[in-house]
Every structure is written in C-alpha cells, then in structure tokens.
PyMOL Python script that loads the backbone (N, CA, C, O; Angstrom):
from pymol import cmd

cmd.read_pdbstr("""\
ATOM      1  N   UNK A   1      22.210 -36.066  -9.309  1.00  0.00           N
ATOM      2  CA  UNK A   1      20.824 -35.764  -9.574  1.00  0.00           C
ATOM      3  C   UNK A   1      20.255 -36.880 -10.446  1.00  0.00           C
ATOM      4  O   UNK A   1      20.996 -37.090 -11.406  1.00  0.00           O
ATOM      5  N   UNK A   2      18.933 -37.837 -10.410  1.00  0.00           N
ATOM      6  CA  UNK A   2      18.105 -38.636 -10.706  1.00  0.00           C
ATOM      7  C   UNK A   2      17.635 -37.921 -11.765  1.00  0.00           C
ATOM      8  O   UNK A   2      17.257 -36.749 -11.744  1.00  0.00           O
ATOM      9  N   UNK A   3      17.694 -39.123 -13.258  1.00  0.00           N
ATOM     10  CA  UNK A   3      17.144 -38.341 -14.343  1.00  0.00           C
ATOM     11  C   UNK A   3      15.637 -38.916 -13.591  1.00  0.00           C
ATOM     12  O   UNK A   3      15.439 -39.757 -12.714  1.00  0.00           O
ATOM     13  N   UNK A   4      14.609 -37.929 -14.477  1.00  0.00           N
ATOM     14  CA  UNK A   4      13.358 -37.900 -14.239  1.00  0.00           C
ATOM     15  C   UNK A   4      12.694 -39.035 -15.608  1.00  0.00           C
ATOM     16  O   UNK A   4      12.962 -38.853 -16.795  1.00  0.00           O
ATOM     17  N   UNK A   5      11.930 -40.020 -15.156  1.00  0.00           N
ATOM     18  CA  UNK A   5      11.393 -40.946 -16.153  1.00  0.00           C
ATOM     19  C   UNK A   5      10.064 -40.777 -16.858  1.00  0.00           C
ATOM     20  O   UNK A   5       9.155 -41.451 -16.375  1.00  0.00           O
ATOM     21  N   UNK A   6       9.849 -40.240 -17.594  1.00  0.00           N
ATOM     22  CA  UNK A   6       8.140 -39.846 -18.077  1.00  0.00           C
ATOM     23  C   UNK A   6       7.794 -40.818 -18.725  1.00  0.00           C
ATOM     24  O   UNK A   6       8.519 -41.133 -19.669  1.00  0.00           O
ATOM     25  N   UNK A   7       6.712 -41.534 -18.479  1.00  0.00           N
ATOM     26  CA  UNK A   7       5.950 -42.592 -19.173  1.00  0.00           C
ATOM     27  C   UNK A   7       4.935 -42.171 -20.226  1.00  0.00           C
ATOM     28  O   UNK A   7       4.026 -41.416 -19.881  1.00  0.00           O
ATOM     29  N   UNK A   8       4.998 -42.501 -21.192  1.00  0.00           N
ATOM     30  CA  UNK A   8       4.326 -41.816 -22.361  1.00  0.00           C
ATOM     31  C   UNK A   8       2.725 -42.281 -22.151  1.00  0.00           C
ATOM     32  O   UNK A   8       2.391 -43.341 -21.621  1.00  0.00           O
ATOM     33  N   UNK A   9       1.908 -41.377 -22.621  1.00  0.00           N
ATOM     34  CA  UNK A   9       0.658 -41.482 -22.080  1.00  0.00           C
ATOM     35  C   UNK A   9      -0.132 -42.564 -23.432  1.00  0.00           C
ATOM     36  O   UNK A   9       0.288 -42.544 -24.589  1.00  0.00           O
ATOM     37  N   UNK A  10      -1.059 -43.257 -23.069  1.00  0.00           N
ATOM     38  CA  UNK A  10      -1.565 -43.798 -23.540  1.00  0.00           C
ATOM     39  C   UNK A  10      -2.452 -43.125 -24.801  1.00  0.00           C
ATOM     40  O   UNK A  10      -2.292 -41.910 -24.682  1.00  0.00           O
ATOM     41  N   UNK A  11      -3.337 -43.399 -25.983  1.00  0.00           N
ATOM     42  CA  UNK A  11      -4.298 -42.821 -26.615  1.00  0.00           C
ATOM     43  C   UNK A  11      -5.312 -42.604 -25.799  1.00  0.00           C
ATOM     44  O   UNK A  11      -5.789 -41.475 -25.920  1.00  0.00           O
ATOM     45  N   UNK A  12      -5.938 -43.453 -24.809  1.00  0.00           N
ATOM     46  CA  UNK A  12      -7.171 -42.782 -24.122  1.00  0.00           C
ATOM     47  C   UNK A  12      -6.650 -41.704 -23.446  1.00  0.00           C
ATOM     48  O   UNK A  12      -6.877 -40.525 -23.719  1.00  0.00           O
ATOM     49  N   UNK A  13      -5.854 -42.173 -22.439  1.00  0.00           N
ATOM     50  CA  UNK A  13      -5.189 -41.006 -21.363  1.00  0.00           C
ATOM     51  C   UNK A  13      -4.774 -39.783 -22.532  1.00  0.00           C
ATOM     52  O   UNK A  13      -5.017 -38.732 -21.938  1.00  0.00           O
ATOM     53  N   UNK A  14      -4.521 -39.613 -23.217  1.00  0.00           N
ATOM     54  CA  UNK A  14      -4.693 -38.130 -24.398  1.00  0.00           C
ATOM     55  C   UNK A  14      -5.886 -37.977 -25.033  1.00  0.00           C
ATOM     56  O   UNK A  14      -5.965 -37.093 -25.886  1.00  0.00           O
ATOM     57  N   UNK A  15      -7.068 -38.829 -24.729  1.00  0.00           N
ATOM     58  CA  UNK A  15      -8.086 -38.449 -25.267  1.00  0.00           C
ATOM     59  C   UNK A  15      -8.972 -37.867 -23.953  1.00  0.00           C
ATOM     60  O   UNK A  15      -9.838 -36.996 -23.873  1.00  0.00           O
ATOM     61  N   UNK A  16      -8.601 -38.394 -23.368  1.00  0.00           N
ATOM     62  CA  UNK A  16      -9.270 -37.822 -21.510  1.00  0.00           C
ATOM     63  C   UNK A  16      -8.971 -36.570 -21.718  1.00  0.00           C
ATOM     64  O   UNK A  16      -9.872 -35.878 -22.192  1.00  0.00           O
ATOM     65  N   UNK A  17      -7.530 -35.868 -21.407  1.00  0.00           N
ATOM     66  CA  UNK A  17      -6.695 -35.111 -21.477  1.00  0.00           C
ATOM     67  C   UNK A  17      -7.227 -33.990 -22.280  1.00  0.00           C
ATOM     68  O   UNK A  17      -7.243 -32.836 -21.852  1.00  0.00           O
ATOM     69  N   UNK A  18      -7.696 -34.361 -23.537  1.00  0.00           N
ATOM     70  CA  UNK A  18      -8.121 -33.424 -25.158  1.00  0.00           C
ATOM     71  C   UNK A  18      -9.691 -33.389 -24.207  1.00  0.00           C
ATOM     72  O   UNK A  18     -10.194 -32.269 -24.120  1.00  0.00           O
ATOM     73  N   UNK A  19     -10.309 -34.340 -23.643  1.00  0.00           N
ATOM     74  CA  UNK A  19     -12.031 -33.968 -23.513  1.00  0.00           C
ATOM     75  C   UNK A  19     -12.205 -32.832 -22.049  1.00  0.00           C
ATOM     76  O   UNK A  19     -13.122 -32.023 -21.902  1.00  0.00           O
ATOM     77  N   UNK A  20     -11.052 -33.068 -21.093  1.00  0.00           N
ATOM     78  CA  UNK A  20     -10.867 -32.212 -20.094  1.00  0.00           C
ATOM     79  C   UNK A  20     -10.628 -31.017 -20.309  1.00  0.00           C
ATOM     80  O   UNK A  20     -11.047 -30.046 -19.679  1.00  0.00           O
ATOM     81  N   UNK A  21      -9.778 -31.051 -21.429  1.00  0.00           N
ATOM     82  CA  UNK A  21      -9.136 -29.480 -22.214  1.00  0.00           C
ATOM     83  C   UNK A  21     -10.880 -28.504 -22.162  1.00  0.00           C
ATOM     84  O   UNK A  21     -11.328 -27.537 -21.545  1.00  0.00           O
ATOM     85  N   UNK A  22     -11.443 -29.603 -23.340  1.00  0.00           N
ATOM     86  CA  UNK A  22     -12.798 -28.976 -23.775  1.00  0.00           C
ATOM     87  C   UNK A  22     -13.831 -28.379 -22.605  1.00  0.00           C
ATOM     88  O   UNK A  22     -14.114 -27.181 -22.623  1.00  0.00           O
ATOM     89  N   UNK A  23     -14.230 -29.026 -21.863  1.00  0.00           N
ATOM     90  CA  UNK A  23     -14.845 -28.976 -20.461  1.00  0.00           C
ATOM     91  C   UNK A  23     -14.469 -27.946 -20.319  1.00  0.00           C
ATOM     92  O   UNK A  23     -15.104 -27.015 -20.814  1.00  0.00           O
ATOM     93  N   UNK A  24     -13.081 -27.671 -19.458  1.00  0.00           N
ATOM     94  CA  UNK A  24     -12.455 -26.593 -18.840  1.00  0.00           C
ATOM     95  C   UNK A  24     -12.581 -25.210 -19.911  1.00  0.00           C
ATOM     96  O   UNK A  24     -12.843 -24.109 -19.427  1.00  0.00           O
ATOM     97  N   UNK A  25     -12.408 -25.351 -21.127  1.00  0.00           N
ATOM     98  CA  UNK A  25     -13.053 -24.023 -22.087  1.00  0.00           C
ATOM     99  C   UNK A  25     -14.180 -23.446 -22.063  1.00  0.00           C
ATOM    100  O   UNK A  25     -14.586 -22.350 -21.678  1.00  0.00           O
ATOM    101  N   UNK A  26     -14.750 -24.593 -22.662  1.00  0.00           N
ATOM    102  CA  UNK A  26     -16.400 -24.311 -22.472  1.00  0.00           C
ATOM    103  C   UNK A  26     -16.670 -23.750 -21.175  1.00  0.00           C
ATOM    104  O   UNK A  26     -17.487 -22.839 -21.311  1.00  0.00           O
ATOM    105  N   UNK A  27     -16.315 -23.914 -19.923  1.00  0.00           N
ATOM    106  CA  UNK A  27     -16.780 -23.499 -18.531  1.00  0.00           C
ATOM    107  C   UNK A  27     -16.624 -22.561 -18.465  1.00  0.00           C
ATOM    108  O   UNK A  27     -17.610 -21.920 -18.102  1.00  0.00           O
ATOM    109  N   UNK A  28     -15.418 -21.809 -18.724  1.00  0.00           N
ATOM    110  CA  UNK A  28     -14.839 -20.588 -18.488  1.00  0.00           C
ATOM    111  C   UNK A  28     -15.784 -19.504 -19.623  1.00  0.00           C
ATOM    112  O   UNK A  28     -15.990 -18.339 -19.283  1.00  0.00           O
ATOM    113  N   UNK A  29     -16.324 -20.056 -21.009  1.00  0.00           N
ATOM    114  CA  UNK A  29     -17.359 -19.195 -21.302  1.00  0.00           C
ATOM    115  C   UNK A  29     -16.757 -17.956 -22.061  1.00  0.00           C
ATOM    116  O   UNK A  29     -15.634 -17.535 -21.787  1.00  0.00           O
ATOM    117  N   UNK A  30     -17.585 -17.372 -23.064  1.00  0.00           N
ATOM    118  CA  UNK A  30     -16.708 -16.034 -24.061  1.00  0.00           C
ATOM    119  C   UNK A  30     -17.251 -15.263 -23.096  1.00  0.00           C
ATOM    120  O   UNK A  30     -18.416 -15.557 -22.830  1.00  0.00           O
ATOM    121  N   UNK A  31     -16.554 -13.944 -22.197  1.00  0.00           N
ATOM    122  CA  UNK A  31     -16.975 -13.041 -21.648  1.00  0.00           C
ATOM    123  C   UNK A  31     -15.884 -11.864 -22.480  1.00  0.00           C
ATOM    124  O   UNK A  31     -14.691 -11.978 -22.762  1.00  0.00           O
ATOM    125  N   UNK A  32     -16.882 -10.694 -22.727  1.00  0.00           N
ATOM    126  CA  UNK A  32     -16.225  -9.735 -23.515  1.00  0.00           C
ATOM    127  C   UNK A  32     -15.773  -8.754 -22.415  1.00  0.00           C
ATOM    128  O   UNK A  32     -14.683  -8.208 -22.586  1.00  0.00           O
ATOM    129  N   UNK A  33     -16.548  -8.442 -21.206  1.00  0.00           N
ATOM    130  CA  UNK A  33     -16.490  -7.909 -20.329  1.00  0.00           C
ATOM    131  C   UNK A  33     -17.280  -7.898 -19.101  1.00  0.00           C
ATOM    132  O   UNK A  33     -18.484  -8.060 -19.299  1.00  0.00           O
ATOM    133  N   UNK A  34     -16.900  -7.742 -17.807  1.00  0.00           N
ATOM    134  CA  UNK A  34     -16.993  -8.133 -16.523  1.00  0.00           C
ATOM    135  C   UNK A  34     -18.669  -7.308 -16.518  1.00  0.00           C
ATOM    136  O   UNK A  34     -19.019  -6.216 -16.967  1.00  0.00           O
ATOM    137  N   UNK A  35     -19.472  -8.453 -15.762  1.00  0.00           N
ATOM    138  CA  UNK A  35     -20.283  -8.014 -15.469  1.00  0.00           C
ATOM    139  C   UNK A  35     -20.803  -6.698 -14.301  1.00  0.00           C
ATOM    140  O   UNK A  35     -20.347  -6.811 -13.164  1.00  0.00           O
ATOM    141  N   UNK A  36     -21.578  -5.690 -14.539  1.00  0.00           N
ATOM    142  CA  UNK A  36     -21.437  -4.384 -13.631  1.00  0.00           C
ATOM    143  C   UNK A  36     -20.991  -4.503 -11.987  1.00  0.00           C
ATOM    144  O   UNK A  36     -20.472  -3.682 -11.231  1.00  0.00           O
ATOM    145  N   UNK A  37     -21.520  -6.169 -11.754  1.00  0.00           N
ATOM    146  CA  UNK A  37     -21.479  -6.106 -10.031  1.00  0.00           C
ATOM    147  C   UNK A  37     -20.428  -6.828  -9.914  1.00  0.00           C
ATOM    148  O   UNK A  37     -20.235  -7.246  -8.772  1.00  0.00           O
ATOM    149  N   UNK A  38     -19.633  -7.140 -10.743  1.00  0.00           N
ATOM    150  CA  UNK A  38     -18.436  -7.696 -10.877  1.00  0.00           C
ATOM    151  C   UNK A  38     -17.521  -6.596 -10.743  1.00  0.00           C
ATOM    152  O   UNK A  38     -16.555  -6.798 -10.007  1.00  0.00           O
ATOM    153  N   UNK A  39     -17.620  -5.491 -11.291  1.00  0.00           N
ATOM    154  CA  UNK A  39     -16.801  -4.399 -11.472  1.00  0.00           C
ATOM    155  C   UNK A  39     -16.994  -3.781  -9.755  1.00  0.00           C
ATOM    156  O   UNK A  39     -16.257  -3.825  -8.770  1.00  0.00           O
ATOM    157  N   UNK A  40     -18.217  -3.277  -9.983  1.00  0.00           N
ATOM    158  CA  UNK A  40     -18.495  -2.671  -8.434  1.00  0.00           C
ATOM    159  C   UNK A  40     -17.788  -3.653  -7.100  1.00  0.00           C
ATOM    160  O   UNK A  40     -17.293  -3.113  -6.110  1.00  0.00           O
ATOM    161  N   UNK A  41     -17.837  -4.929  -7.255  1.00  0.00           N
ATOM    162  CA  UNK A  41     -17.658  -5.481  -5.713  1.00  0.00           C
ATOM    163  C   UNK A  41     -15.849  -5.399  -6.175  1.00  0.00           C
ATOM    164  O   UNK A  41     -15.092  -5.313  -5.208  1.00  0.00           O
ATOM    165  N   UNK A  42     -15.466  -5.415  -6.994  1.00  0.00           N
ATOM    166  CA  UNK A  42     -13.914  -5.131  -7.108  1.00  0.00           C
ATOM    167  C   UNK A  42     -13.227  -3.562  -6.655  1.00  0.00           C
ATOM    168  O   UNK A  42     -12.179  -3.247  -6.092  1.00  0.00           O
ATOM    169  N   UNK A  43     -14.460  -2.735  -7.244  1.00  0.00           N
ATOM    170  CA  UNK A  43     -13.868  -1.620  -6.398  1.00  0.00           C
ATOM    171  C   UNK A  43     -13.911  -0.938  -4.754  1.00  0.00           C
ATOM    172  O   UNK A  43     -13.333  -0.181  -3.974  1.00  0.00           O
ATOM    173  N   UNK A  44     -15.080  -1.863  -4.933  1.00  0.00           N
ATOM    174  CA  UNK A  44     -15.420  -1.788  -3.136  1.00  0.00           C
ATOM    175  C   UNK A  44     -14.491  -2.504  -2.494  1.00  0.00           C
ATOM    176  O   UNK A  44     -14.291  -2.179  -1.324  1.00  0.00           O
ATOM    177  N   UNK A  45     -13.794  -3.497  -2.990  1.00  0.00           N
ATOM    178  CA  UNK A  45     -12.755  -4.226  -1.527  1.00  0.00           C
ATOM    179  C   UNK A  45     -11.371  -3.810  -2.058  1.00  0.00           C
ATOM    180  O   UNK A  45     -10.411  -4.403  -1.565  1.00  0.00           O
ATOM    181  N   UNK A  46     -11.143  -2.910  -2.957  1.00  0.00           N
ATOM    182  CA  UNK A  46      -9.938  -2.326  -3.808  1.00  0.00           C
ATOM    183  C   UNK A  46     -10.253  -0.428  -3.442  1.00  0.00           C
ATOM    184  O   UNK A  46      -9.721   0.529  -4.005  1.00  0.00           O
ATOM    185  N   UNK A  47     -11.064  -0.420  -2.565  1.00  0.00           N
ATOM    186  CA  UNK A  47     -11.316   0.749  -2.466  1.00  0.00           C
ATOM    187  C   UNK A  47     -11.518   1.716  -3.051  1.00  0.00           C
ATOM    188  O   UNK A  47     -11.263   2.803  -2.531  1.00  0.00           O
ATOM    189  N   UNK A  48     -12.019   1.626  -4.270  1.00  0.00           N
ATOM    190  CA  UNK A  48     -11.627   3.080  -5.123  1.00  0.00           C
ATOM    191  C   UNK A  48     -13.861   3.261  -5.773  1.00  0.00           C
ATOM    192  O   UNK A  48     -14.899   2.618  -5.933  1.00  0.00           O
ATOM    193  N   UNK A  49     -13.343   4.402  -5.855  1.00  0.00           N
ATOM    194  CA  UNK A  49     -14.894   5.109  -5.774  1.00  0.00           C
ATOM    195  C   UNK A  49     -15.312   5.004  -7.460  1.00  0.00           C
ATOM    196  O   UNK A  49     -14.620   5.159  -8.466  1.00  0.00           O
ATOM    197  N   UNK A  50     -16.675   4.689  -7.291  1.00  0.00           N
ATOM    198  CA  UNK A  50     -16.805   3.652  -8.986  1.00  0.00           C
ATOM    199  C   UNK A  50     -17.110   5.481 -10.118  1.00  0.00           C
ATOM    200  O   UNK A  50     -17.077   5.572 -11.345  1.00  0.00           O
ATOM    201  N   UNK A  51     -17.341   6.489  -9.215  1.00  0.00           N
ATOM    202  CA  UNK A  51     -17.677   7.536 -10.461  1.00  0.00           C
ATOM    203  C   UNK A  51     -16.066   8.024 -10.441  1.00  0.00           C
ATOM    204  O   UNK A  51     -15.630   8.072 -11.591  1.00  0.00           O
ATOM    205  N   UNK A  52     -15.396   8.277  -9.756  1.00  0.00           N
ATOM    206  CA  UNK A  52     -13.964   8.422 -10.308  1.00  0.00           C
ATOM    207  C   UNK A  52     -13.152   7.678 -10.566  1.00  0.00           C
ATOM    208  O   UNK A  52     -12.002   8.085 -10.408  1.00  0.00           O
ATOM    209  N   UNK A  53     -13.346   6.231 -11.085  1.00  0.00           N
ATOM    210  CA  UNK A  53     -13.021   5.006 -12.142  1.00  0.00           C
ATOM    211  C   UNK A  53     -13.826   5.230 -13.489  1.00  0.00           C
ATOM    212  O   UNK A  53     -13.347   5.210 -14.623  1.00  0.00           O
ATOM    213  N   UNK A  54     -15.067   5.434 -13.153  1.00  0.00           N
ATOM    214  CA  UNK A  54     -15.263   6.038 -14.646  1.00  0.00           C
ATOM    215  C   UNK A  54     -14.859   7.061 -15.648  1.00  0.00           C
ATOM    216  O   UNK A  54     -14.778   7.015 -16.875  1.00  0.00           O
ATOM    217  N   UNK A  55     -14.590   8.164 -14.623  1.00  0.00           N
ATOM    218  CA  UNK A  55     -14.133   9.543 -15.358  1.00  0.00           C
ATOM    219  C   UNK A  55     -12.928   9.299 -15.683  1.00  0.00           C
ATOM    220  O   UNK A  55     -12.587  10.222 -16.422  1.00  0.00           O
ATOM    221  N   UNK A  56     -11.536   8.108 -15.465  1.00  0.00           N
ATOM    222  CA  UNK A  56     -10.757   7.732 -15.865  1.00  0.00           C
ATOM    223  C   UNK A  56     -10.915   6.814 -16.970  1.00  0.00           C
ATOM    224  O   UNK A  56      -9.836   6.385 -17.381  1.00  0.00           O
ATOM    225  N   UNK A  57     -11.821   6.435 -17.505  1.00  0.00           N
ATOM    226  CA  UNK A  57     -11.917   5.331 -18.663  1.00  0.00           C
ATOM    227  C   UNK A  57     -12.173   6.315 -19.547  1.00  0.00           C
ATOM    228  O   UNK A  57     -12.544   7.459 -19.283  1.00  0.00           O
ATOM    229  N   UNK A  58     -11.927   5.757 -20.786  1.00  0.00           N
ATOM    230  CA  UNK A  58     -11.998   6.039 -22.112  1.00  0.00           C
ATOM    231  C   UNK A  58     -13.334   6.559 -22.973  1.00  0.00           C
ATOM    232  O   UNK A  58     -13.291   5.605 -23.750  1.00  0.00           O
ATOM    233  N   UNK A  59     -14.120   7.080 -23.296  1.00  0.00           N
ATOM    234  CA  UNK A  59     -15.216   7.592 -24.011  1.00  0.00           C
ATOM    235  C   UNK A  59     -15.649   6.086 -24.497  1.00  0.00           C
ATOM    236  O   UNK A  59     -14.835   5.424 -25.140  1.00  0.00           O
ATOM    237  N   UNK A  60     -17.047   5.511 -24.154  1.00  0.00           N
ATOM    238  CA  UNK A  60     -17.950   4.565 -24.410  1.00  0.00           C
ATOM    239  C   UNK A  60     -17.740   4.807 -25.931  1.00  0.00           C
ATOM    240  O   UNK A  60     -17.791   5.972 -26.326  1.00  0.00           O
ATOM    241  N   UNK A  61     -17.516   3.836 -26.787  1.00  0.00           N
ATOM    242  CA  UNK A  61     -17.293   3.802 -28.370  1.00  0.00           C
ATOM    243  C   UNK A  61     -18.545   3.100 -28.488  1.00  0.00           C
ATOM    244  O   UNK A  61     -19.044   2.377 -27.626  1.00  0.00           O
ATOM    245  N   UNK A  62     -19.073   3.406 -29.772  1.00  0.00           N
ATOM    246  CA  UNK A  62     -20.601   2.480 -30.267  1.00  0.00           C
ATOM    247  C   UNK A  62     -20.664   1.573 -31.138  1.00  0.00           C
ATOM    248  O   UNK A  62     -21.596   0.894 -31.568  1.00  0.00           O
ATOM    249  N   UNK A  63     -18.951   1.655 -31.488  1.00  0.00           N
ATOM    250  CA  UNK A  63     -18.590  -0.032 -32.285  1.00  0.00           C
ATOM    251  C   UNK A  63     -18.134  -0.891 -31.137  1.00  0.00           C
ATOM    252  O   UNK A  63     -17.908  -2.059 -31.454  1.00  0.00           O
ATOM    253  N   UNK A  64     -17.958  -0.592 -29.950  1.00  0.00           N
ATOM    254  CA  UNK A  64     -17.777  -1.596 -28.549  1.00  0.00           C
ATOM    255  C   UNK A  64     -19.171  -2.024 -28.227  1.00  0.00           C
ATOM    256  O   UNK A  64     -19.099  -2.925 -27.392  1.00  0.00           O
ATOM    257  N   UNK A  65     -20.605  -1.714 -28.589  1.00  0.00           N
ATOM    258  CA  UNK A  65     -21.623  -1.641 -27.771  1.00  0.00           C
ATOM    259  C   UNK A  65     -21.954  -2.995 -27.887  1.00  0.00           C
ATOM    260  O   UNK A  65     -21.313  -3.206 -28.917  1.00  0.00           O
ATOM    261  N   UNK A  66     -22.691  -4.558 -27.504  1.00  0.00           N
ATOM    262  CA  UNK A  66     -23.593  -5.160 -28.306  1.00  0.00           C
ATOM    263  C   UNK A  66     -24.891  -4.847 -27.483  1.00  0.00           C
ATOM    264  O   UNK A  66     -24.919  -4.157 -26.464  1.00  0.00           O
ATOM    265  N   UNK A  67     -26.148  -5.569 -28.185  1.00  0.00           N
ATOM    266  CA  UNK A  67     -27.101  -5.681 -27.393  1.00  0.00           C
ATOM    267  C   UNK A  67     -27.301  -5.992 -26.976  1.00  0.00           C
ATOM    268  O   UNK A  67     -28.296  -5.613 -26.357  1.00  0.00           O
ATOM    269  N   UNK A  68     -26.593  -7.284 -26.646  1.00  0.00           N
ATOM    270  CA  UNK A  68     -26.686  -8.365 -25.505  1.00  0.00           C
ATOM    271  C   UNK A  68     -26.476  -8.433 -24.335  1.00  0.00           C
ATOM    272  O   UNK A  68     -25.265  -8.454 -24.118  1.00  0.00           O
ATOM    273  N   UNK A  69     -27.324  -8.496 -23.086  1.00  0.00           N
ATOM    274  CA  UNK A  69     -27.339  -8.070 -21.977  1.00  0.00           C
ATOM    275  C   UNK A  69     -25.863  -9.004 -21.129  1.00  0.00           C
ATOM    276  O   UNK A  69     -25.681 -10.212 -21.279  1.00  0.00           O
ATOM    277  N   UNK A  70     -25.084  -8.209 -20.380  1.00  0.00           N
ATOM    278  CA  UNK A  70     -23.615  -8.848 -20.045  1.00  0.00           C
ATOM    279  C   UNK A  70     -24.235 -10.196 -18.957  1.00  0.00           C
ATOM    280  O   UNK A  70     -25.231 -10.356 -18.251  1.00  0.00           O
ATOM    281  N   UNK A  71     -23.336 -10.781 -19.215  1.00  0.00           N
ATOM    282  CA  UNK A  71     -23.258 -12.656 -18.433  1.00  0.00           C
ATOM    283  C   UNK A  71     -23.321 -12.087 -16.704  1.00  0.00           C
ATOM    284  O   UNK A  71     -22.631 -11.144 -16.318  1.00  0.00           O
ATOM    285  N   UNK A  72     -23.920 -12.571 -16.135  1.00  0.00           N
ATOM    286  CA  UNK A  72     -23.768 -12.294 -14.337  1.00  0.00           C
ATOM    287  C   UNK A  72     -22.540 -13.039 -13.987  1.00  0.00           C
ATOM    288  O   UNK A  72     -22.570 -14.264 -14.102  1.00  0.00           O
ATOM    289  N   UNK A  73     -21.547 -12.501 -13.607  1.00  0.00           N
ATOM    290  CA  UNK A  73     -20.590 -12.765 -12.667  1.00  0.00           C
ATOM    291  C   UNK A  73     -20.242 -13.313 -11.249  1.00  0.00           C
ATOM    292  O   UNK A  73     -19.075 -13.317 -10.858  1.00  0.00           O
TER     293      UNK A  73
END
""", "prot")
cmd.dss("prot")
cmd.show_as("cartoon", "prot")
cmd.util.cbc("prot")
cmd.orient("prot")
C-alpha cells in the first residue's frame, strides 16, 4: 500500500479556505425553525396528516414564541 503525500497548503490557500468557511455559514443563515410551508410540503410527500402531527407535538410554550415573522423556506 502507497503512503499518501499531503502537500501543506499555502497561507492564501488557508485563507481562501477560512473565507469559503464564512460564505458557506452565512448562507445557510440562523433558522430557529422550519418555515410553515416547509413543514406542510414535508408532510405531504411523507404522508402524514398536518392536524394529527400537531396533536402529537408538545404544548406551544411562550418563552419559545418570537415576534419575528419565520424565514420562507
């Protein structure tokens, strides 16, 4: 078996690397939770009926609430 040779990366090529990191974070975005038609089109091709997915969740808490209207999905 061939040892494997890794060439150590340059300072730019790790600064590319560190600015790609950032990009790819930032894109992905703080989502606290899935937007409503996000939820719905998951249960529609997962089949399951969205008022008896609810009656299985947990009592809406009002320290979970914000006011901020959820991100579109």
């Amino acid at each position: 078996m061939a040892e494997m040779v890794i060439t150590p990366l340059t300072d730019e090529q790790r600064d590319r690397g560190r600015a790609l990191g950032q990009v790819l974070r930032a894109a992905r975005g703080p989502r606290t939770a899935p937007a409503f038609f996000t939820v719905a089109s998951l249960a529609r091709v997962l089949d399951l009926d969205l008022t008896a997915l609810a009656a299985r969740l947990e009592p809406f808490s009002e320290s979970e609430r914000t006011d901020e209207p959820a991100a579109a999905s």
